[in-house]
TORKOL-862412 format. One record per residue (C-alpha): residue number from 0; x, y, z. Coordinates in pm, 1 decimal. Each point is the difference from the previous one (the first is absolute). Example, Ala and Ser with C-alpha at 12.3 -4.5 7.8 and 13.67 -1.06 7.14 Angstrom:
BEGIN
r tivex: 0&x: 1230.0&y: -450.0&z: 780.0
r tivex: 1&x: 137.0&y: 344.0&z: -66.0
This chain:
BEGIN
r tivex: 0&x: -1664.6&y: -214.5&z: -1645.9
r tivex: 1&x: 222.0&y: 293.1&z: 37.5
r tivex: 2&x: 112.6&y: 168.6&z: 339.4
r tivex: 3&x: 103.9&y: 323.6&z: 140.0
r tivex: 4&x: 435.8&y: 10.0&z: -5.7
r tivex: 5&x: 95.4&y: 176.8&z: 290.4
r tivex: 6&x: 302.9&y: 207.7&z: -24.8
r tivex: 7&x: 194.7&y: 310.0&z: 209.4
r tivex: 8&x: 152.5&y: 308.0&z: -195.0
r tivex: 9&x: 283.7&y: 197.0&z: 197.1
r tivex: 10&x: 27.6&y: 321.2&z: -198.2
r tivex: 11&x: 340.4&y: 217.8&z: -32.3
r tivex: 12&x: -66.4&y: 156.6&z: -364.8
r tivex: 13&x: -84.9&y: -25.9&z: -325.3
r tivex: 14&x: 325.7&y: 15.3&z: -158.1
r tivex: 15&x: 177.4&y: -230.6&z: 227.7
r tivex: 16&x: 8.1&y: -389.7&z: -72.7
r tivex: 17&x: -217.3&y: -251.0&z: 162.4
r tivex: 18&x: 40.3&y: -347.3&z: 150.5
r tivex: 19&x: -285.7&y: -216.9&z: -16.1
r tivex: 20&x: 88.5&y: -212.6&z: 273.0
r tivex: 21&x: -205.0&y: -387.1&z: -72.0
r tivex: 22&x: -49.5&y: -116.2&z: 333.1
r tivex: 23&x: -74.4&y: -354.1&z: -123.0
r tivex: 24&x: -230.7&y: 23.7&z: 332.7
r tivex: 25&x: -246.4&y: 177.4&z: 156.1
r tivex: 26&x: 36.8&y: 395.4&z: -4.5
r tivex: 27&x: 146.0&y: 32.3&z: 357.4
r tivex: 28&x: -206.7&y: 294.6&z: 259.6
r tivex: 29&x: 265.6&y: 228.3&z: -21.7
r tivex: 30&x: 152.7&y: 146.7&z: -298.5
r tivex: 31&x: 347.1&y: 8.2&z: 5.6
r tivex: 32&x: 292.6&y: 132.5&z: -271.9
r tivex: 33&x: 224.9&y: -286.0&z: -100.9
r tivex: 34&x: 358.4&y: 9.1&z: -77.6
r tivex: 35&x: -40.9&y: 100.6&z: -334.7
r tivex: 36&x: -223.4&y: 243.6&z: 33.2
r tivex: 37&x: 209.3&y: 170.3&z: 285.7
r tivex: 38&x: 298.5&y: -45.6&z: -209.4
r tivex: 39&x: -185.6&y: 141.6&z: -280.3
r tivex: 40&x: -231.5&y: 235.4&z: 160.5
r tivex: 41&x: -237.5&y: -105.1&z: -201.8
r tivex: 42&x: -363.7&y: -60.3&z: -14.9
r tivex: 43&x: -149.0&y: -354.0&z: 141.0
r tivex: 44&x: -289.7&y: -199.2&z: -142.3
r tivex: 45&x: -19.7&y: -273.3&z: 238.3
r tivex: 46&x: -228.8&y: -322.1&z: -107.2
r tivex: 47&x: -191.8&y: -235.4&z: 147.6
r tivex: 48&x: 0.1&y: -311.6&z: -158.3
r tivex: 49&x: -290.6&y: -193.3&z: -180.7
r tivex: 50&x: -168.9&y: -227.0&z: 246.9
r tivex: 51&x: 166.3&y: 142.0&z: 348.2
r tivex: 52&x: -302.9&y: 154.6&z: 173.1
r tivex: 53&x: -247.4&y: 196.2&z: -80.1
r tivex: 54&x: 187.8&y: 31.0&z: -372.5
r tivex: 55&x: -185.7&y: -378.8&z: -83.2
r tivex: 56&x: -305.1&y: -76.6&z: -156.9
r tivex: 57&x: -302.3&y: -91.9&z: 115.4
r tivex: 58&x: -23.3&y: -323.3&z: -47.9
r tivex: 59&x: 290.8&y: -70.0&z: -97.6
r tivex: 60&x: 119.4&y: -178.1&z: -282.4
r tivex: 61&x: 332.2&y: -121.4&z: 121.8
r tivex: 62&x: 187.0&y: -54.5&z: -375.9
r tivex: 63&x: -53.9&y: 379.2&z: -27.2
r tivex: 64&x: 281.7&y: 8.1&z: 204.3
r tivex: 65&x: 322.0&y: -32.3&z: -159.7
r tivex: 66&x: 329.7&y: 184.0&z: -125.1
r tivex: 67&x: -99.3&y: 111.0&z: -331.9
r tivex: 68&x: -342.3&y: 154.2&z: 190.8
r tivex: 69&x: 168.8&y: 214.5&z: 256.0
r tivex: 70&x: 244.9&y: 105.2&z: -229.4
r tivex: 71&x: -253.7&y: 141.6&z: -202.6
r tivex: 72&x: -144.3&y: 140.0&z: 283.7
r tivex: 73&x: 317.8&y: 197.8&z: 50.9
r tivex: 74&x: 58.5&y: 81.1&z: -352.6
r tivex: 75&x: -350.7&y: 155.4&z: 2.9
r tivex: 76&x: 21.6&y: 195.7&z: 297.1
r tivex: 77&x: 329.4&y: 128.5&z: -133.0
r tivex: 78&x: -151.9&y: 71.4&z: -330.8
r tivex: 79&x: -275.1&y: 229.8&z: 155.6
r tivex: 80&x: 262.8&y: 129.7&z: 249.2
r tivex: 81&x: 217.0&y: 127.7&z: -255.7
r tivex: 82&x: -168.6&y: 248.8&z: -153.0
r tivex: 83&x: 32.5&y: 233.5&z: 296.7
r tivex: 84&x: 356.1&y: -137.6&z: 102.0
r tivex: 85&x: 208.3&y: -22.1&z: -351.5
r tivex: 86&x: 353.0&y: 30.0&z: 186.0
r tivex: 87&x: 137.2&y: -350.1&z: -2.3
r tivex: 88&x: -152.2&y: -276.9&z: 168.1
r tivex: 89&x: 187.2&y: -308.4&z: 214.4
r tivex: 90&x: -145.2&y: -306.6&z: 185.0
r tivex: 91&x: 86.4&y: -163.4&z: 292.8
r tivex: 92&x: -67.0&y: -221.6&z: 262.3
r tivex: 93&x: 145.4&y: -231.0&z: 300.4
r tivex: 94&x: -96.3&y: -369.5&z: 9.5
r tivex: 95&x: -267.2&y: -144.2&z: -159.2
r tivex: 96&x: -80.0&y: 401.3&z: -136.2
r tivex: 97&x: 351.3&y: 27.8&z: -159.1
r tivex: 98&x: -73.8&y: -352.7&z: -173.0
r tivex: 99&x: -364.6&y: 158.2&z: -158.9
r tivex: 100&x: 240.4&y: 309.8&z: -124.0
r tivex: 101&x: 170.8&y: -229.3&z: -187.6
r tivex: 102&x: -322.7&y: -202.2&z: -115.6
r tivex: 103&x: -103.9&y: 327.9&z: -149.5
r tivex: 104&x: 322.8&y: 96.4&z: -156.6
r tivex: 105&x: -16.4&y: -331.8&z: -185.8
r tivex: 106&x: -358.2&y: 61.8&z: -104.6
r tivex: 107&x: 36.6&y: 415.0&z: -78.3
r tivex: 108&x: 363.8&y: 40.3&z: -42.6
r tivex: 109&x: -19.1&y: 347.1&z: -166.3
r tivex: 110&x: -283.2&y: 114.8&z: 331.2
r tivex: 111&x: 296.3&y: 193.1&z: 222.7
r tivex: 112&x: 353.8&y: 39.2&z: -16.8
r tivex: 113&x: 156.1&y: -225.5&z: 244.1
r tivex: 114&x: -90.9&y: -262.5&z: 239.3
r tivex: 115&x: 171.2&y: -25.0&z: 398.8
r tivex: 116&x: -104.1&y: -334.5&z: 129.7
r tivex: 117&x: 116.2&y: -68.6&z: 360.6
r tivex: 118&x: 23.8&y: -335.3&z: 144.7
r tivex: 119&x: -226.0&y: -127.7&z: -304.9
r tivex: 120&x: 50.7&y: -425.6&z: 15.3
r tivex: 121&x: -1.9&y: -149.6&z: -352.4
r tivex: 122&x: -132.7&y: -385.1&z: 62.3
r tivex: 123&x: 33.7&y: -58.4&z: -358.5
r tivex: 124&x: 69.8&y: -410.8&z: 56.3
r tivex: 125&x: -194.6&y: -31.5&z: 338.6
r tivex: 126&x: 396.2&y: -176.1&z: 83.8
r tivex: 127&x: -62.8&y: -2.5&z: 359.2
r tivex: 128&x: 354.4&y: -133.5&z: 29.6
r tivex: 129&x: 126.5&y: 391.5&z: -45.5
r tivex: 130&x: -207.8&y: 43.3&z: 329.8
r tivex: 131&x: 117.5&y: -266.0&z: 183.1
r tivex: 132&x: 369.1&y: 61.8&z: -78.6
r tivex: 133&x: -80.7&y: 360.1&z: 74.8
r tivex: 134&x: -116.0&y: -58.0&z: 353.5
r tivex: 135&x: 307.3&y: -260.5&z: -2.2
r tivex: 136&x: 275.6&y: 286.8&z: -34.1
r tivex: 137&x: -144.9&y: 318.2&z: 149.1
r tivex: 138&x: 153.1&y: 127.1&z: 275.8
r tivex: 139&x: 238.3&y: -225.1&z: 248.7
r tivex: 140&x: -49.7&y: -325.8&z: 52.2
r tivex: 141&x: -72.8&y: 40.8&z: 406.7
r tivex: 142&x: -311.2&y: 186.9&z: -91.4
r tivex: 143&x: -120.5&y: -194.5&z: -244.7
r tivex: 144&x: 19.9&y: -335.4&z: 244.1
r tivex: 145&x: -146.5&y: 290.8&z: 284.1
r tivex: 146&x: -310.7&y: 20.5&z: -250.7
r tivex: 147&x: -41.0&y: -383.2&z: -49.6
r tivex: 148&x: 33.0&y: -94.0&z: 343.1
r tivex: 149&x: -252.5&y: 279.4&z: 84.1
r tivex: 150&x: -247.6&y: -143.2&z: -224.2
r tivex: 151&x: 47.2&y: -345.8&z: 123.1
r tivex: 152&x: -57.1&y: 112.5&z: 309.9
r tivex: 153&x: -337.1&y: 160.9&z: -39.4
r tivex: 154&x: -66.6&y: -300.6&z: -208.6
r tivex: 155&x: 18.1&y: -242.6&z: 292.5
r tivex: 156&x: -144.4&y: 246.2&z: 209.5
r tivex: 157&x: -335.6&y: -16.0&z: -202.3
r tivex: 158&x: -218.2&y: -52.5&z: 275.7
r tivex: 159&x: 91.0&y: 323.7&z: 202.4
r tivex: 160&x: 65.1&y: 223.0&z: -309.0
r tivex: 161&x: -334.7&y: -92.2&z: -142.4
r tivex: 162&x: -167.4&y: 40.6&z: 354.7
r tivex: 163&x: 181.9&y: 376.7&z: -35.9
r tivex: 164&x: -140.9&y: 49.2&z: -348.1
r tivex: 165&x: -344.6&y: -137.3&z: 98.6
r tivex: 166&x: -42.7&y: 255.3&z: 243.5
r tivex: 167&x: 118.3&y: 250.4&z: -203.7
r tivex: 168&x: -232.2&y: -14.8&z: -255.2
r tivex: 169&x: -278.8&y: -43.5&z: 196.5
r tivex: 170&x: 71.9&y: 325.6&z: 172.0
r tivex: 171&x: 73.0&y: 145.0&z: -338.0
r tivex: 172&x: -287.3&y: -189.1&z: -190.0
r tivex: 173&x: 245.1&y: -212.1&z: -232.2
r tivex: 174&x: -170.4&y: -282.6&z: -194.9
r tivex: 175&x: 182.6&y: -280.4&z: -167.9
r tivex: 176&x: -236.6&y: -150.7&z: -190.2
r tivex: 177&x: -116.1&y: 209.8&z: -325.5
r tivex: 178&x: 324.7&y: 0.6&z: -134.2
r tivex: 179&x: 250.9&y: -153.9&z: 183.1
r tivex: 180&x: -148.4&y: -337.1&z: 72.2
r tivex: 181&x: 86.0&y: -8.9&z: 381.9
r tivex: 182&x: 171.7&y: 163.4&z: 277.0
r tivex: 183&x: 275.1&y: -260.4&z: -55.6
r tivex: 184&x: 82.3&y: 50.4&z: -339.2
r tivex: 185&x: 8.7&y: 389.7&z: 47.6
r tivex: 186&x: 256.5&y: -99.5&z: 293.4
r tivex: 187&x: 226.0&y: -219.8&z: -256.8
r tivex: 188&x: -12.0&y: 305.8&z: -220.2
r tivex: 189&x: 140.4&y: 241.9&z: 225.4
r tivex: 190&x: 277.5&y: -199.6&z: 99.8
r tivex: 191&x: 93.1&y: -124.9&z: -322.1
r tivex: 192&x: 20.0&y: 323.1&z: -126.5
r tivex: 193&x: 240.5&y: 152.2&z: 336.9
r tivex: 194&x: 339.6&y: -43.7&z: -207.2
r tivex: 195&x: -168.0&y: 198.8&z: -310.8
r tivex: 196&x: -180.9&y: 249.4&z: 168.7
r tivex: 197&x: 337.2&y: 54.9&z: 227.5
r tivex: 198&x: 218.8&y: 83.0&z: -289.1
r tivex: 199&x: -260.3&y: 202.0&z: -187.8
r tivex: 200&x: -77.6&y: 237.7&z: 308.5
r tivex: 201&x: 263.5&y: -20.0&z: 261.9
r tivex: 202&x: 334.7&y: -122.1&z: -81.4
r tivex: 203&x: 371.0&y: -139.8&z: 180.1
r tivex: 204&x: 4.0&y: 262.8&z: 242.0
r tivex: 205&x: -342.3&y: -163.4&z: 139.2
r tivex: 206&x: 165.6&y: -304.1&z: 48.0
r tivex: 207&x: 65.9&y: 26.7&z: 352.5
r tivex: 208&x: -401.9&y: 55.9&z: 78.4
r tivex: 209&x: -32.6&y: -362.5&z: -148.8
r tivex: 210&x: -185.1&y: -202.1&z: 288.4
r tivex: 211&x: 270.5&y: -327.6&z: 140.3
r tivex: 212&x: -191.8&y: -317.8&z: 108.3
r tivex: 213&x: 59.4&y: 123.7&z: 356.3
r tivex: 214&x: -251.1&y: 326.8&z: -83.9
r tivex: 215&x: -334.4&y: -20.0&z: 117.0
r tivex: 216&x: -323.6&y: -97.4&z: -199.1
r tivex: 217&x: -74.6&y: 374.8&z: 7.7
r tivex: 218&x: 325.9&y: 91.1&z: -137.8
r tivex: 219&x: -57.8&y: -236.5&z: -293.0
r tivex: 220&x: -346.6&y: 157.0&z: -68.2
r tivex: 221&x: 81.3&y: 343.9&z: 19.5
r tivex: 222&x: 351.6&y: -65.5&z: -232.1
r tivex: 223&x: -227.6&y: -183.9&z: -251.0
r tivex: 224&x: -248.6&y: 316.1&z: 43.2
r tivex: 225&x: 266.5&y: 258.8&z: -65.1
r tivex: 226&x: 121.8&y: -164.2&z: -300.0
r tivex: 227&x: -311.4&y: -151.9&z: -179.9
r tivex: 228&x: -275.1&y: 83.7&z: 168.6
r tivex: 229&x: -250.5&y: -239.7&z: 108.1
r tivex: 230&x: -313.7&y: 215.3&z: -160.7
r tivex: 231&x: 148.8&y: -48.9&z: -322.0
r tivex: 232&x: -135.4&y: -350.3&z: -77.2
r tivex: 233&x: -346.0&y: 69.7&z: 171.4
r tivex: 234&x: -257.3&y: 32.8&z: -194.5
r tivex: 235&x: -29.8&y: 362.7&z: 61.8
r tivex: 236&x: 381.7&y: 46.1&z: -51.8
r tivex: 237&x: -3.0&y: -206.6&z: -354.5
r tivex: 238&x: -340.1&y: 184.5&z: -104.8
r tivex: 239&x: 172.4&y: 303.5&z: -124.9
r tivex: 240&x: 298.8&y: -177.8&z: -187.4
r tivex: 241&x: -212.1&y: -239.9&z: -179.9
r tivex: 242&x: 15.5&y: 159.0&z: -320.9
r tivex: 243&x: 379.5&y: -30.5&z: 44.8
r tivex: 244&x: -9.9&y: -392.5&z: 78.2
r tivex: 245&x: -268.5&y: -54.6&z: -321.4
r tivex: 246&x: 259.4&y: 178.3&z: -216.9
r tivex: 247&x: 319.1&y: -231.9&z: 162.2
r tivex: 248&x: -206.1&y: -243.5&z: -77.6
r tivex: 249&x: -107.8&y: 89.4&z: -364.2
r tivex: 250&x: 331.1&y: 157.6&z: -145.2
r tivex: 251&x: 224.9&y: 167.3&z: 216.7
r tivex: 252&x: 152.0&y: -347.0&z: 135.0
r tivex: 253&x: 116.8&y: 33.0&z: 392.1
r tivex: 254&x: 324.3&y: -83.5&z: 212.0
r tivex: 255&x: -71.7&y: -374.5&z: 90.1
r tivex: 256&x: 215.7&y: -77.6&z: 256.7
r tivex: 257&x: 31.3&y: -352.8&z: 123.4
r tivex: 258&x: 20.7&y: 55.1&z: 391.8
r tivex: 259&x: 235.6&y: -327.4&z: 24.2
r tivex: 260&x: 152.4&y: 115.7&z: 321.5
r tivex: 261&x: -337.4&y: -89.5&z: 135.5
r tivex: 262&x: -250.1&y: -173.1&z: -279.4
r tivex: 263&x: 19.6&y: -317.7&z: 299.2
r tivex: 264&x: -175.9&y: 226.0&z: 256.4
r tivex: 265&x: -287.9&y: 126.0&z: -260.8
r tivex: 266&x: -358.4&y: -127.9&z: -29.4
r tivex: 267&x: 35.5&y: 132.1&z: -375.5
r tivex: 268&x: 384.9&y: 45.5&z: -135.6
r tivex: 269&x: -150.9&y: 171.6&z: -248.2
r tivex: 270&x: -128.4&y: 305.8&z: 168.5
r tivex: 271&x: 2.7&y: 273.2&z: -167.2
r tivex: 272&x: -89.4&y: -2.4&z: -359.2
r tivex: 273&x: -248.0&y: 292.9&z: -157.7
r tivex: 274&x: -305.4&y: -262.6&z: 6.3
r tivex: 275&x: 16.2&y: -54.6&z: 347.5
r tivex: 276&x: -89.6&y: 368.5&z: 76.5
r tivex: 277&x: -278.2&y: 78.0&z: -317.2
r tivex: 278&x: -399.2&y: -146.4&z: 106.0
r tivex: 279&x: -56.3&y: -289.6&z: -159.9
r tivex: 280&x: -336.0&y: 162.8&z: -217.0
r tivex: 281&x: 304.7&y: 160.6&z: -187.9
r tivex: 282&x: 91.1&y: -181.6&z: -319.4
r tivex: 283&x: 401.1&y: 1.1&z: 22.6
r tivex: 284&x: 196.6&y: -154.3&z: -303.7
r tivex: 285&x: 389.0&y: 43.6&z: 5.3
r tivex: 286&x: 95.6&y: 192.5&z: -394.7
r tivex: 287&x: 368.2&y: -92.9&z: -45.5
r tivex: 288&x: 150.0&y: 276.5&z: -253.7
r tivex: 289&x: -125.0&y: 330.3&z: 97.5
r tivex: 290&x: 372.5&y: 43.5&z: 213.4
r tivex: 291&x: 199.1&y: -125.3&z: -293.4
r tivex: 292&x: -153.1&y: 229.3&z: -226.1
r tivex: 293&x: 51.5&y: 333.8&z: 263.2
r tivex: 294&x: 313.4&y: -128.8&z: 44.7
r tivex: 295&x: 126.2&y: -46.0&z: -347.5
r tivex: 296&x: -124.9&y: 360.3&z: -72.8
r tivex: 297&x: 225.7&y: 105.6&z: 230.6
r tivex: 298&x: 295.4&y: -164.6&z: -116.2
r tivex: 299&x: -110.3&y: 61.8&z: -400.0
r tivex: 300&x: -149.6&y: 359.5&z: 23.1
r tivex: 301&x: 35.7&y: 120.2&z: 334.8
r tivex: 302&x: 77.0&y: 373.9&z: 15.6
r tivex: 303&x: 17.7&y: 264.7&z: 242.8
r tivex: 304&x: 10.8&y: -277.1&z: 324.8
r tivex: 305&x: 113.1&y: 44.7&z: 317.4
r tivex: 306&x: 4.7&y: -327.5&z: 242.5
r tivex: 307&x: 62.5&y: 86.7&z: 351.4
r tivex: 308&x: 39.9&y: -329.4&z: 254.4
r tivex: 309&x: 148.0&y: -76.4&z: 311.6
r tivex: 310&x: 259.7&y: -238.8&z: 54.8
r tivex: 311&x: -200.7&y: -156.0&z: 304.0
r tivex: 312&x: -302.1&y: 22.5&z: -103.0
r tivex: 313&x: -146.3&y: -368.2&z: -122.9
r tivex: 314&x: -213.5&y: 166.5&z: -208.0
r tivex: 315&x: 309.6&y: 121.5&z: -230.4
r tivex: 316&x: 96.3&y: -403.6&z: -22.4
r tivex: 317&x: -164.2&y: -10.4&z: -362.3
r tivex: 318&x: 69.5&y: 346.9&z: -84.5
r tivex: 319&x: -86.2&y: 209.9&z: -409.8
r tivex: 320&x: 322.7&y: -50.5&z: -144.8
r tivex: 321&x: 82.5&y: 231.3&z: -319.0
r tivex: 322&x: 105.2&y: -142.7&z: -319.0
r tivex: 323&x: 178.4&y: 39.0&z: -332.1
r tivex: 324&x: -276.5&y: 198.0&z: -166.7
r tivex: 325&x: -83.0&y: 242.0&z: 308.3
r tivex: 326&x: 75.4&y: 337.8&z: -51.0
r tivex: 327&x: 24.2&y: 280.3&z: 262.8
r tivex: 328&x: 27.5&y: -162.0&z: 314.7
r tivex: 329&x: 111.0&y: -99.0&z: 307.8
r tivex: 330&x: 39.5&y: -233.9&z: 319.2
r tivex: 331&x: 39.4&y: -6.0&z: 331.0
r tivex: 332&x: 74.6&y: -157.0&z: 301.4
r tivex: 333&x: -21.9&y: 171.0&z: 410.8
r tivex: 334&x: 250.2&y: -186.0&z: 136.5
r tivex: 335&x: -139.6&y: -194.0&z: 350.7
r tivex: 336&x: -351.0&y: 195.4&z: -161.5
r tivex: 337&x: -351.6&y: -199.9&z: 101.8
r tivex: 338&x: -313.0&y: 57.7&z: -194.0
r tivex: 339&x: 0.5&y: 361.7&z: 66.0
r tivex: 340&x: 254.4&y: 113.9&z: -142.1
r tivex: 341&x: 67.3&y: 338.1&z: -211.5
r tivex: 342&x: 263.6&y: 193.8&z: -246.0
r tivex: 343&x: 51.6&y: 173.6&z: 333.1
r tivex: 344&x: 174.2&y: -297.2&z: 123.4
r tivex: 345&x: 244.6&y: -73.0&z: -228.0
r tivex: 346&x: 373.4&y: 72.4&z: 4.2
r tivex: 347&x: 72.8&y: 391.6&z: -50.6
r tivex: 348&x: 138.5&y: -39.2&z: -383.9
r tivex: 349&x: -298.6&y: -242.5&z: -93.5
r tivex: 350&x: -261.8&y: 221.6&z: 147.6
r tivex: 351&x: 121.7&y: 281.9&z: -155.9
r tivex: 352&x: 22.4&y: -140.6&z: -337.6
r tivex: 353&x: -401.0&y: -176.9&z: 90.6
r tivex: 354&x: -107.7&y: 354.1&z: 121.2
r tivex: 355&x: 153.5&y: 184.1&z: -359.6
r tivex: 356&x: -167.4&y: -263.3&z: -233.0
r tivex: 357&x: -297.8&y: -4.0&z: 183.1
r tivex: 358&x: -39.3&y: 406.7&z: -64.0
r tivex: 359&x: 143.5&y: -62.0&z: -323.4
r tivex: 360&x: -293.0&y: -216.1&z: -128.2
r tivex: 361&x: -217.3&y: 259.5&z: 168.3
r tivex: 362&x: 123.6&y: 275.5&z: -186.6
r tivex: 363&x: 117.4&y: 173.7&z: 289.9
């Protein structure tokens, strides 16, 4: 079955160089220029990826989706693309987007000149002891405890918290039970996932907003709202991400963190894991090797790579890492960065030197 790819165009000129920017997501509503194509002031193709709504069969044949198949979807569009843009061409992408740039390096090497992947995880040995040390070091140890004890607390507070959550998504229209399994489990969920989602959106200068078992119920709710978000693990906040959790679960590997600060206070210690969030009518079969293979590509052949993490950011724990045989390219670390962070953000001589091999590669 084939499907209409949805995909935005931001326009500056023919002779100028264009980023096609792989979302690895849905196309978001708003077009906007990333950092390379500011820095380049370039052209943007901006791609929704295969099996993200509406770009998804119908029916769909879930082994169609994989990284060899979107990166031919890219290499494609690029192909087409090219014969009215012929400056050069660069990828990029933050997140699980800058990880499908570097899928479709590995599959089209010779398809653009360069590749800027920001905050792009590399779960090549699904080690979730990376994570867990990760989580173990980040910022100072007061917060850290701050963040257990928080989610202890909401933990023996189940009764009120899930009283607050059942009201909430009956005023909302929540359900728990088409992919989540219950209203309890989608509980467990958020609050195993509080230290994560804390480093990968807010950060040490949050740490004071951290709820103490003196705060009230509310405070707990709302804390665990602002950082995770209890929609996320209904079944109308998983809905759109499933495509995400098939592919975790297929070949992309995901952080599995052990939550041993409070695995005694769970109804499942293993919350969490890609199959818990995919409906079950979905064949899911874990392919070991796909990782290995990006990653020794990158460390054999790489060329023309620019990693960009942040030192905070949990998702950087299992980072690309460059080896003997990659040519061209280039690493970086924000320092105190979370899973937003940018070239803009690093130290003045590193951003500088980022910023002229970026236009470099561009032909700028």
């Amino acid at each position: 079955h084939g499907f209409a790819q949805r995909l935005t165009l931001l326009h500056r000129g023919f002779d100028r160089p264009t980023v096609a920017y792989t979302t690895g997501y849905e196309l978001p509503e708003q077009a906007t220029r990333t950092e390379p194509a500011r820095l380049l002031d370039g052209n943007q193709v901006a791609l929704e990826h295969r099996f993200f709504t509406p770009s998804r069969p119908q029916p769909a044949d879930w082994s169609d989706l994989d990284i060899w198949q979107a990166a031919t979807d890219e290499h494609r569009v690029i192909e087409a693309l090219r014969a009215v843009y012929a400056a050069n061409w660069v990828t990029t992408g933050a997140s699980k987007g800058g990880m499908t740039a570097v899928y479709h390096r590995r599959f089209y090497p010779r398809d653009v000149a360069a590749t800027i992947a920001y905050v792009a995880p590399n779960d090549v040995d699904n080690d979730d002891d990376r994570y867990d040390a990760f989580l173990a070091g980040v910022g100072t140890e007061q917060c850290r405890r701050a963040l257990t004890t928080a989610q202890r607390e909401a933990l023996l507070r189940r009764g009120e918290m899930q009283a607050r959550l059942a009201d909430e998504a009956a005023a909302r229209h929540y359900t728990f039970d088409r992919i989540t399994g219950s209203l309890d489990r989608a509980f467990e969920a958020v609050i195993a996932d509080a230290p994560f989602s804390f480093w990968q959106y807010r950060g040490q200068a949050d740490c004071p907003r951290i709820p103490k078992d003196t705060s009230s119920t509310d405070d707990f709710f709302r804390f665990l709202d602002d950082t995770v978000g209890f929609e996320m693990y209904t079944d109308q906040g998983i809905d759109p991400y499933v495509p995400y959790y098939y592919q975790a679960g297929t070949q992309l590997g995901w952080p599995d963190v052990s939550h041993r600060g409070i695995a005694d206070l769970l109804h499942d210690p293993d919350i969490g894991r890609p199959r818990d969030f995919v409906p079950r009518d979905i064949p899911m079969r874990f392919r070991p090797g796909a990782m290995a293979e990006v990653d020794a590509w990158v460390r054999a052949m790489g060329s023309q790579l620019m990693f960009v993490n942040g030192s905070d950011d949990p998702w950087s724990a299992e980072p690309f890492r460059l080896g003997p045989g990659t040519r061209d390219s280039a690493s970086y670390v924000v320092p105190g960065g979370n899973h937003g962070s940018k070239i803009a953000q690093l130290p003045p001589q590193q951003r500088a030197e980022a910023e002229a091999t970026v236009r470099r590669w561009a032909g700028v």
